[in-house]
N, CA, C and O of each residue as an XYZ file, in Angstrom:
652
protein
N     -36.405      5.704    -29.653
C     -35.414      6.748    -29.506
C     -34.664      6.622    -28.171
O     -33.439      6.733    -28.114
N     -35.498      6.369    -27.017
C     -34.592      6.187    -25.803
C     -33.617      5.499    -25.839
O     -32.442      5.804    -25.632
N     -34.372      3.910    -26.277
C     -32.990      2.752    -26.432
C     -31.661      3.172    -26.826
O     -30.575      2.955    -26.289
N     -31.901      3.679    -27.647
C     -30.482      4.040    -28.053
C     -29.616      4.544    -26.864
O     -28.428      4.221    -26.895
N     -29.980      5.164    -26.003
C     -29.128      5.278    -24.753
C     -29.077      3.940    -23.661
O     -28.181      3.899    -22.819
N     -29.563      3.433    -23.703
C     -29.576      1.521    -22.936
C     -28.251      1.500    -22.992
O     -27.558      1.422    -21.977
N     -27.802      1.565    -24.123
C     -26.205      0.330    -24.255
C     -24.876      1.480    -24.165
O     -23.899      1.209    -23.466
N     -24.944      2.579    -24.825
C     -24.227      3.165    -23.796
C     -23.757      3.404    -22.528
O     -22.575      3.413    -22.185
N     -25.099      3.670    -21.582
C     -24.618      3.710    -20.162
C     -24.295      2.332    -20.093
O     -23.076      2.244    -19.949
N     -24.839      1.205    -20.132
C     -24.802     -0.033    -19.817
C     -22.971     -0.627    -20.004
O     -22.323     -1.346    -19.243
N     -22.648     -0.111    -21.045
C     -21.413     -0.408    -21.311
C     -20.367      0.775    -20.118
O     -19.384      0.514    -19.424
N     -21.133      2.074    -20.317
C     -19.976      2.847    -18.815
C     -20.201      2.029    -17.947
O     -19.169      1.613    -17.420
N     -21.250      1.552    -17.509
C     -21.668      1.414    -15.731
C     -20.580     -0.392    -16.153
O     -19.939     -0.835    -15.201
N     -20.515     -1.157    -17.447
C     -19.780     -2.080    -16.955
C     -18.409     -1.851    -16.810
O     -17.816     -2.689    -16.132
N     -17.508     -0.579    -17.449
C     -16.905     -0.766    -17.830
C     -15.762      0.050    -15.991
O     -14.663     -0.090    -15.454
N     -17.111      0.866    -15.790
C     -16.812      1.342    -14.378
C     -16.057      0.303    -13.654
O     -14.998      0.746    -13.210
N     -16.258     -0.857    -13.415
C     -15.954     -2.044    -12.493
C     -14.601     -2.190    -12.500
O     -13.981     -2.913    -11.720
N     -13.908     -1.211    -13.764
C     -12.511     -1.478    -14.353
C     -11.472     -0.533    -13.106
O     -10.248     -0.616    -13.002
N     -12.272      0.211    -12.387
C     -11.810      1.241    -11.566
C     -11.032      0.828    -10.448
O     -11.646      0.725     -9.386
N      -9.501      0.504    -10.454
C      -8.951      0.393     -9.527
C      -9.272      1.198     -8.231
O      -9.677      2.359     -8.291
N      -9.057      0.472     -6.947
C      -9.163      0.816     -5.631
C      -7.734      1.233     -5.372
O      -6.694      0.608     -5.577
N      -7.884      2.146     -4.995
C      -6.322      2.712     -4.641
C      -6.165      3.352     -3.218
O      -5.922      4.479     -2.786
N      -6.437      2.008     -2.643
C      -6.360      2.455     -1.140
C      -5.254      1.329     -0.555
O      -5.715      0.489      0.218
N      -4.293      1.284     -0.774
C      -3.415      0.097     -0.435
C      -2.041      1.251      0.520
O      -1.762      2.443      0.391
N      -1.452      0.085      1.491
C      -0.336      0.533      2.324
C       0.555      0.504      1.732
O       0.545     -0.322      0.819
N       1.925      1.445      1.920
C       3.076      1.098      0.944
C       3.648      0.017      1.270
O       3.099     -0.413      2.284
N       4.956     -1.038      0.729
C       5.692     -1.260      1.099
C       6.561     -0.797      2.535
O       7.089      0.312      2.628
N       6.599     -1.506      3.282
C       7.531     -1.468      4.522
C       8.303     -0.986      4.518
O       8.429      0.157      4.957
N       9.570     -2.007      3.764
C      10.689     -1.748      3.727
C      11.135     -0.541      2.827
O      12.212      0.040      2.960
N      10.359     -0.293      2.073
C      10.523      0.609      0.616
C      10.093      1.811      1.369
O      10.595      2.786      0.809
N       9.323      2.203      2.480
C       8.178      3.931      3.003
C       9.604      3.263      4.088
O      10.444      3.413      3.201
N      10.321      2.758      5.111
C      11.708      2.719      5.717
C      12.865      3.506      5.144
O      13.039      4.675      5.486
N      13.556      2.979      4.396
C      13.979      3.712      3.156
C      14.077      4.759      3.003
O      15.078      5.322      3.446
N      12.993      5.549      2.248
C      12.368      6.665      1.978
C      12.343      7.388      3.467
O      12.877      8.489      3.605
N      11.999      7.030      4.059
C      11.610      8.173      5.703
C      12.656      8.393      6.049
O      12.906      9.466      6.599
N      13.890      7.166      5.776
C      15.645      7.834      6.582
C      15.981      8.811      5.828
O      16.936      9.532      6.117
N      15.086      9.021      4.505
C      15.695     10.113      3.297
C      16.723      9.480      2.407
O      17.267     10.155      1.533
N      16.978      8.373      2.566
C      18.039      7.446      1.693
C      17.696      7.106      0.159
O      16.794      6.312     -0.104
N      18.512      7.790     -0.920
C      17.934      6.771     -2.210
C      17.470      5.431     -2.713
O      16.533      5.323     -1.922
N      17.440      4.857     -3.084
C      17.001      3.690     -3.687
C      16.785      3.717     -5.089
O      16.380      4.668     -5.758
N      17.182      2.265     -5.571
C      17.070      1.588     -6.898
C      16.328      0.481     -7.112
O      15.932     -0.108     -6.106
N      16.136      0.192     -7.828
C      15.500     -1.447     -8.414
C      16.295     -2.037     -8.546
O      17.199     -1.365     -9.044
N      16.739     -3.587     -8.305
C      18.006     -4.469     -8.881
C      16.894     -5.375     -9.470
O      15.670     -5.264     -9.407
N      17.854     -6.503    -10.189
C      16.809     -7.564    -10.409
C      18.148     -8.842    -10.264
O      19.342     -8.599    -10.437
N      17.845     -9.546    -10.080
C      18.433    -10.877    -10.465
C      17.332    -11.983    -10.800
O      16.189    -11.723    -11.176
N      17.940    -13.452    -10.574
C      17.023    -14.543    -11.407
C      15.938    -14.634    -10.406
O      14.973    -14.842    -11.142
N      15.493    -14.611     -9.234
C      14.351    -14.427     -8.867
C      13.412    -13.097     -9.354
O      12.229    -13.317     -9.095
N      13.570    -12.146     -9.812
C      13.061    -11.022     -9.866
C      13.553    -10.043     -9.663
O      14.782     -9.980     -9.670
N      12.621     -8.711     -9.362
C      13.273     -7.360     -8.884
C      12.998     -7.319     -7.727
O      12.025     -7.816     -7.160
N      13.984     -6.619     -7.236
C      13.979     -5.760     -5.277
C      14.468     -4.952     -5.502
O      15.354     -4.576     -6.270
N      13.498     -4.387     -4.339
C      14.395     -2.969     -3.960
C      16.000     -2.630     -3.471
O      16.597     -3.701     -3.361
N      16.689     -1.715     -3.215
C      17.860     -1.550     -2.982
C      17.728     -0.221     -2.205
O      17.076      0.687     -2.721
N      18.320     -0.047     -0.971
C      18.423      1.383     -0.327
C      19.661      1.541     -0.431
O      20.434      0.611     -0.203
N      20.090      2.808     -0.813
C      21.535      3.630     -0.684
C      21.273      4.693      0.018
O      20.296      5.441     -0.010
N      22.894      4.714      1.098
C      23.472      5.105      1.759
C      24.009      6.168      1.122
O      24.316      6.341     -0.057
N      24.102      7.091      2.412
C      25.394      8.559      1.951
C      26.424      8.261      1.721
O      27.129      9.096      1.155
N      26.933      7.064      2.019
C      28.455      6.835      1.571
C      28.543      5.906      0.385
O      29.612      5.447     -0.017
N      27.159      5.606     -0.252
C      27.693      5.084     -1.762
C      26.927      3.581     -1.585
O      26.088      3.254     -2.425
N      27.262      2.661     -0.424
C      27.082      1.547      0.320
C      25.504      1.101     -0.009
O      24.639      1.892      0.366
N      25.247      0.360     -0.421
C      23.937     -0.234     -0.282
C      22.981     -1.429      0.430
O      23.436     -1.816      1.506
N      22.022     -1.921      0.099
C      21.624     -3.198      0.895
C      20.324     -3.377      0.487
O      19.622     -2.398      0.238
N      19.919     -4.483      0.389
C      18.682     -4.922      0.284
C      17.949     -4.406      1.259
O      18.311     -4.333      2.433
N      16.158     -3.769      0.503
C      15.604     -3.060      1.116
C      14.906     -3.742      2.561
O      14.787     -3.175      3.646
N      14.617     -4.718      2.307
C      13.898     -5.711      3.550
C      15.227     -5.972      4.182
O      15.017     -5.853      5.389
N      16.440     -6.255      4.004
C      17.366     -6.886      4.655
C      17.360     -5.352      5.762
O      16.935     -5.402      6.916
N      17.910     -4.083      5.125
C      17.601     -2.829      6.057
C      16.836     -2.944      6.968
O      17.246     -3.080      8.121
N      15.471     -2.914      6.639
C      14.460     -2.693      7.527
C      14.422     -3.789      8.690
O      14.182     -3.371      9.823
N      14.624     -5.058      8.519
C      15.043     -6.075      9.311
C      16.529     -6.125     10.512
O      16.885     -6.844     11.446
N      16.985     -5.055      9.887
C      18.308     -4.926     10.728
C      19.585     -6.205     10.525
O      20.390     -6.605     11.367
N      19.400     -6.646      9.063
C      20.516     -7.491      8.766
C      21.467     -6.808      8.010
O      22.531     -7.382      7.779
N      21.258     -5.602      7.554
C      22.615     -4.881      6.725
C      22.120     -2.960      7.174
O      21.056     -2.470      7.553
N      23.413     -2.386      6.901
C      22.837     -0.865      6.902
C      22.699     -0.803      8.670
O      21.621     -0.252      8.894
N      23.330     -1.132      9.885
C      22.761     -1.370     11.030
C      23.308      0.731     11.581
O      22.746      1.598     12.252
N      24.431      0.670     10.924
C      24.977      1.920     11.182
C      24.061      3.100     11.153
O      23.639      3.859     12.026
N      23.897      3.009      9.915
C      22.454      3.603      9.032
C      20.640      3.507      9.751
O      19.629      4.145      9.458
N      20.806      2.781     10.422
C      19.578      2.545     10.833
C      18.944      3.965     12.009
O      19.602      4.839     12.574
N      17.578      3.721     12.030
C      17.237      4.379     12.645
C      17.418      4.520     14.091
O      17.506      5.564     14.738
N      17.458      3.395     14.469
C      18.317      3.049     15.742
C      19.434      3.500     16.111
O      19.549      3.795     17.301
N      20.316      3.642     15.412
C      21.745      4.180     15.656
C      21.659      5.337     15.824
O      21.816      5.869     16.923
N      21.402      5.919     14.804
C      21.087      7.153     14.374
C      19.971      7.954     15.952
O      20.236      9.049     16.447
N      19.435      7.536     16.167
C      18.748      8.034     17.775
C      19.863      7.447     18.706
O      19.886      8.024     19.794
N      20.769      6.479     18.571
C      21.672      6.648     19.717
C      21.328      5.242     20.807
O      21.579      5.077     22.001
N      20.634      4.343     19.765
C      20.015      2.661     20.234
C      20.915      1.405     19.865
O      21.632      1.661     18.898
N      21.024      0.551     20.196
C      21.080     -0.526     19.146
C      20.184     -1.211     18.957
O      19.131     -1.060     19.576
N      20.416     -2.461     17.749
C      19.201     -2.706     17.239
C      19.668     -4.364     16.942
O      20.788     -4.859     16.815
N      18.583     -4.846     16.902
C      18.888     -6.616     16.879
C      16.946     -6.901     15.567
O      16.000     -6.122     15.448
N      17.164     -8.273     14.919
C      16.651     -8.803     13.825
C      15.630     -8.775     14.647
O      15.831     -8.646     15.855
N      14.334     -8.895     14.121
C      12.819     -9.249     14.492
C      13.093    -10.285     15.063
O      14.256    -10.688     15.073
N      11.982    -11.035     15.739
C      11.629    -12.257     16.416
C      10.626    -12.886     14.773
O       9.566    -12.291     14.580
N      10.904    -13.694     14.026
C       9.850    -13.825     13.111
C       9.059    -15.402     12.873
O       8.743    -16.100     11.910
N       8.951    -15.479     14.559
C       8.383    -17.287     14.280
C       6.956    -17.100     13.846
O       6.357    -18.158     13.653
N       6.202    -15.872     13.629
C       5.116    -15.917     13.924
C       4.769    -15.879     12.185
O       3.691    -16.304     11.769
N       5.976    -15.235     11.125
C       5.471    -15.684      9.747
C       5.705    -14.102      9.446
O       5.866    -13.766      8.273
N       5.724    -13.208     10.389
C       4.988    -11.824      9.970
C       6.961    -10.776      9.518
O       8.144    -11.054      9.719
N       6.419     -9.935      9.054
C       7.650     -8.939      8.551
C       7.987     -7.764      9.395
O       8.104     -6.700      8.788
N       8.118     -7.758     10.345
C       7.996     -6.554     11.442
C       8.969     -5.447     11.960
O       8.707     -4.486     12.684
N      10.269     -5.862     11.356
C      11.025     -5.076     10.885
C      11.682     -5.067     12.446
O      11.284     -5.566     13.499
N      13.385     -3.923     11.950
C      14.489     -4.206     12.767
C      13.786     -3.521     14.103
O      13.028     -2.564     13.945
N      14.072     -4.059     15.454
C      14.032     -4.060     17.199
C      14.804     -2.773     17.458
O      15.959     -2.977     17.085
N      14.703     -1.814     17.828
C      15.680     -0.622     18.670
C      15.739     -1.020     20.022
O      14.650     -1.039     20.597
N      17.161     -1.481     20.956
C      17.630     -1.846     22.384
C      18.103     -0.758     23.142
O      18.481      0.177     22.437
N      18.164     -0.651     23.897
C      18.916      0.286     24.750
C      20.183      0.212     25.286
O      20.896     -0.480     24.560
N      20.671      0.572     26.105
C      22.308     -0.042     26.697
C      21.967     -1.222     27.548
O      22.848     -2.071     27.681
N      20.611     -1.432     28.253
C      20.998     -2.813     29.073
C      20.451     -3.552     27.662
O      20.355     -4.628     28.252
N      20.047     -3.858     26.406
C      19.915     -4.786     25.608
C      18.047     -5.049     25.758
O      17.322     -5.976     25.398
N      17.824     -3.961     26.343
C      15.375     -3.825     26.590
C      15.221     -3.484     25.341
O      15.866     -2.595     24.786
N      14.124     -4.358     24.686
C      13.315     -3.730     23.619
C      13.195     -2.499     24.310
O      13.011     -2.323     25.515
N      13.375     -1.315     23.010
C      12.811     -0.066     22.632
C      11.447      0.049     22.062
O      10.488      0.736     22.415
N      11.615     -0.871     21.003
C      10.216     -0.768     19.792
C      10.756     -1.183     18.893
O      11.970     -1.247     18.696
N       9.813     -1.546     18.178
C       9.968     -1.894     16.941
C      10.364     -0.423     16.056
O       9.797      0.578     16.494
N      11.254     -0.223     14.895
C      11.489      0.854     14.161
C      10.131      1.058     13.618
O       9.657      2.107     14.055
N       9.300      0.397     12.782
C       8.105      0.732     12.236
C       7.187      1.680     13.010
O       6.706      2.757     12.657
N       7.044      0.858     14.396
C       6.151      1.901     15.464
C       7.060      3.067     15.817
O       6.367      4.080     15.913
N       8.108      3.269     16.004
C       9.018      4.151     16.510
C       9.273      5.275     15.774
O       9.788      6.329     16.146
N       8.703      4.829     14.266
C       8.898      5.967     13.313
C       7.593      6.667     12.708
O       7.559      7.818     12.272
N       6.468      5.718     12.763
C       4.694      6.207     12.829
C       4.520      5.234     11.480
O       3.438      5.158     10.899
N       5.690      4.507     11.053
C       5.405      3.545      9.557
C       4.274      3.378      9.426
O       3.641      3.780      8.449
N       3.662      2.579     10.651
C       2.454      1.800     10.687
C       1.027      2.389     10.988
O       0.001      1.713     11.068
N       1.106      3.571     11.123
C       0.030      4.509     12.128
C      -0.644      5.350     10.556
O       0.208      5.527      9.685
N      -1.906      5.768     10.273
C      -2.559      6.750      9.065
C      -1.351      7.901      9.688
O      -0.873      8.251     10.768
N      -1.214      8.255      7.999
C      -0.783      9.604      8.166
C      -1.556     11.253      8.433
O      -2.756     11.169      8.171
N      -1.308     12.122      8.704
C      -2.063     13.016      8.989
C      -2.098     14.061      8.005
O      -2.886     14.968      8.270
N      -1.228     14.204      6.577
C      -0.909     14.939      6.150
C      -2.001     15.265      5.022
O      -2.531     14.257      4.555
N      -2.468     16.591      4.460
C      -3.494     16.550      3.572
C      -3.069     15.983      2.139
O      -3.946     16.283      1.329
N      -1.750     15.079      1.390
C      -1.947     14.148      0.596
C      -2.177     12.993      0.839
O      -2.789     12.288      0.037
N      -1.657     12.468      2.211
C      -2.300     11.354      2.628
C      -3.904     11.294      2.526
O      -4.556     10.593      1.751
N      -4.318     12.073      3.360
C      -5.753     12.260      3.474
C      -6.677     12.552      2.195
O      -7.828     12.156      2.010
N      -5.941     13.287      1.423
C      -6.652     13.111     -0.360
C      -6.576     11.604     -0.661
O      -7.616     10.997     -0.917
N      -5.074     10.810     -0.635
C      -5.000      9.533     -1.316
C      -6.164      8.734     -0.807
O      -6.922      8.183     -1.605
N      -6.380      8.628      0.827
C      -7.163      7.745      1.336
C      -8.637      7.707      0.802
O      -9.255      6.679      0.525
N      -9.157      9.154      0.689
C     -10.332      9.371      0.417
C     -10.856      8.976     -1.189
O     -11.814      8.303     -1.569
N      -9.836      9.671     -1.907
C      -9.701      9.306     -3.326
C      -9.943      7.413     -3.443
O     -10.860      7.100     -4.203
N      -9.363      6.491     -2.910
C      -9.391      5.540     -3.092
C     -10.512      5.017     -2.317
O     -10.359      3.839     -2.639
N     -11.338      5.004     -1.683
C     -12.474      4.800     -0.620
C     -13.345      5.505     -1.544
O     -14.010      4.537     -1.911
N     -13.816      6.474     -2.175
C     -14.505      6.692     -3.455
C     -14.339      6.016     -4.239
O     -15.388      5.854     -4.864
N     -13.528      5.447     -4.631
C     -12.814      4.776     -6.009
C     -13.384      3.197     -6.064
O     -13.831      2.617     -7.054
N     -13.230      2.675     -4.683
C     -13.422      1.217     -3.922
C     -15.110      1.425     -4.061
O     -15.814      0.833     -4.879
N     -15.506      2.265     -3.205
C     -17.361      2.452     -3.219
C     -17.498      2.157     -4.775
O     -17.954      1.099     -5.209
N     -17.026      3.272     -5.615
C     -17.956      3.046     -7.027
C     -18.070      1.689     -7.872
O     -18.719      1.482     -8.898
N     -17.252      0.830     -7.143
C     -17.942     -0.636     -7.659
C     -18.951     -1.288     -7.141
O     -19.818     -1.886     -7.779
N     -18.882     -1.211     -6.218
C     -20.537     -1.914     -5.667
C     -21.734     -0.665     -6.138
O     -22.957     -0.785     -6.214
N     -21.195      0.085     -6.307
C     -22.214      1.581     -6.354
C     -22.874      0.780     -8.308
O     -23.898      0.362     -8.848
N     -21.425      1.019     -8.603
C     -21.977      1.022    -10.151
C     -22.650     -1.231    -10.496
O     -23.343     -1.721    -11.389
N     -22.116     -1.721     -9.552
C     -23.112     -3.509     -9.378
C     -24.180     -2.859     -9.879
O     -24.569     -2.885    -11.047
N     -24.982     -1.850     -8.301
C     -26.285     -2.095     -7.816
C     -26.754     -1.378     -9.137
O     -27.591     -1.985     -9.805
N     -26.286     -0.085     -9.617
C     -27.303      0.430    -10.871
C     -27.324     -0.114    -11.733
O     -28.263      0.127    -12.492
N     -25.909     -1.598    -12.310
C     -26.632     -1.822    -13.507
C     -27.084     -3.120    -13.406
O     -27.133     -3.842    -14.401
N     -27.468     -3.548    -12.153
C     -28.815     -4.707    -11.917
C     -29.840     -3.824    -11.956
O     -30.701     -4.309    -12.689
N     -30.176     -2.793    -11.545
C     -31.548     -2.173    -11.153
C     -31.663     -1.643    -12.432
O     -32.798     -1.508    -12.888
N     -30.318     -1.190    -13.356
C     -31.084     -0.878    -15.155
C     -31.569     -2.322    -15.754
O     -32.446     -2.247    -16.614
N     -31.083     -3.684    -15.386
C     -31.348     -4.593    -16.174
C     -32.554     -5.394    -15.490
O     -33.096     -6.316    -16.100
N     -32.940     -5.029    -14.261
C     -34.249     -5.217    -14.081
C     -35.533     -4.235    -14.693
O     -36.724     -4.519    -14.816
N     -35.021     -3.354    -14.922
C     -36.155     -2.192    -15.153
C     -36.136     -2.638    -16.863
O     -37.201     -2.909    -17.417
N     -35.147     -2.669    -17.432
C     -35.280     -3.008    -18.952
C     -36.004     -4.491    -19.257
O     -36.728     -4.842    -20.189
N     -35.559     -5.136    -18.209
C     -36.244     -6.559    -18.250
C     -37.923     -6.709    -18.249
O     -38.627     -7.390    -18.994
N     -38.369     -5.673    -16.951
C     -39.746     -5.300    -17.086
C     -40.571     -4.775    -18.508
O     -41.395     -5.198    -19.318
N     -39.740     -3.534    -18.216
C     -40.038     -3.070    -19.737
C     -40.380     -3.683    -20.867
O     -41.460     -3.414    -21.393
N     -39.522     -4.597    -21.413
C     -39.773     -5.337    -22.408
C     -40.891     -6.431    -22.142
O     -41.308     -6.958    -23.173
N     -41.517     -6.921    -20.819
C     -42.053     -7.839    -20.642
C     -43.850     -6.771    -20.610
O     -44.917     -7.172    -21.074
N     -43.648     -5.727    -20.071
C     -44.634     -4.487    -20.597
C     -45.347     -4.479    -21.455
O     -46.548     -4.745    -21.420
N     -44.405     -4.025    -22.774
C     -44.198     -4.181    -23.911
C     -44.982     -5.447    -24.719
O     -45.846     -5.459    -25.596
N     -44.383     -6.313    -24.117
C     -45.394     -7.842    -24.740
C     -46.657     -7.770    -24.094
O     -47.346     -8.633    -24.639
N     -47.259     -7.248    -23.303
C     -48.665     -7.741    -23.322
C     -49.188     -6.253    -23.364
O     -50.397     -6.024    -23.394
């Protein structure tokens, strides 16, 4: 009579493993975007889809090209505080988004740091998402260890059983 419950759980606890982790950072250029309060679209051409940020005046630009400070410079966060702004330094491989200068031409910061892009948020959906997904991430190793320790205990069992 018990058995009959074996392959049930056995099949939840495998099927648990299916449980996405949903603890990932947004997009850069795409949470950029979004924080100036600017719309955005999807385009696609023959490489694929990208993002697209729009402007109050209709005007658009590729979402990484924005955040990089190659289009939208008006628009940028930089301006907009009253900076100018020049392209990343990017020998190093990395995506680090458009430089804010001052009038003698001194790094300001990077826009990412300048705006908290890069920093945990403090807000209580942030703080649900994070947690939610850090539960979510645990219950796979959680649900490994119980269904080795059910398939050792059933393994015994049956070896019990024979003598």
């Amino acid at each position: 009579m018990k058995n009959k419950y074996i392959m049930p759980v056995m099949v939840i606890l495998l099927f648990s493993f299916l449980i996405p982790a949903i603890n990932a950072l947004p997009n850069p250029s795409s949470a950029y975007c979004t924080e100036m309060e600017y719309s955005g679209r999807i385009a696609e051409n023959e490489a694929g889809q990208y993002g697209l940020c729009i402007f109050p005046d209709g005007s658009e630009c590729g979402e990484w090209d924005f955040y990089e400070g190659r289009c939208g410079q008006e628009w940028s966060y930089c301006a907009i505080n009253g900076y100018g702004i020049r392209e990343p330094d990017q020998s190093d491989g990395s995506f680090n988004g458009a430089v804010c200068i001052n009038e003698q031409g001194e790094d300001v910061g990077k826009v990412a740091e300048l705006m908290g892009l890069n920093s945990p948020s403090t807000d209580l959906a942030s703080l649900i998402y994070i947690v939610t997904g850090l539960l979510l991430f645990a219950a796979v190793p959680i649900s490994i260890a119980i269904l080795i320790i059910v398939l050792i205990v059933i393994t015994f069992l049956k070896k019990m059983k024979k003598h």
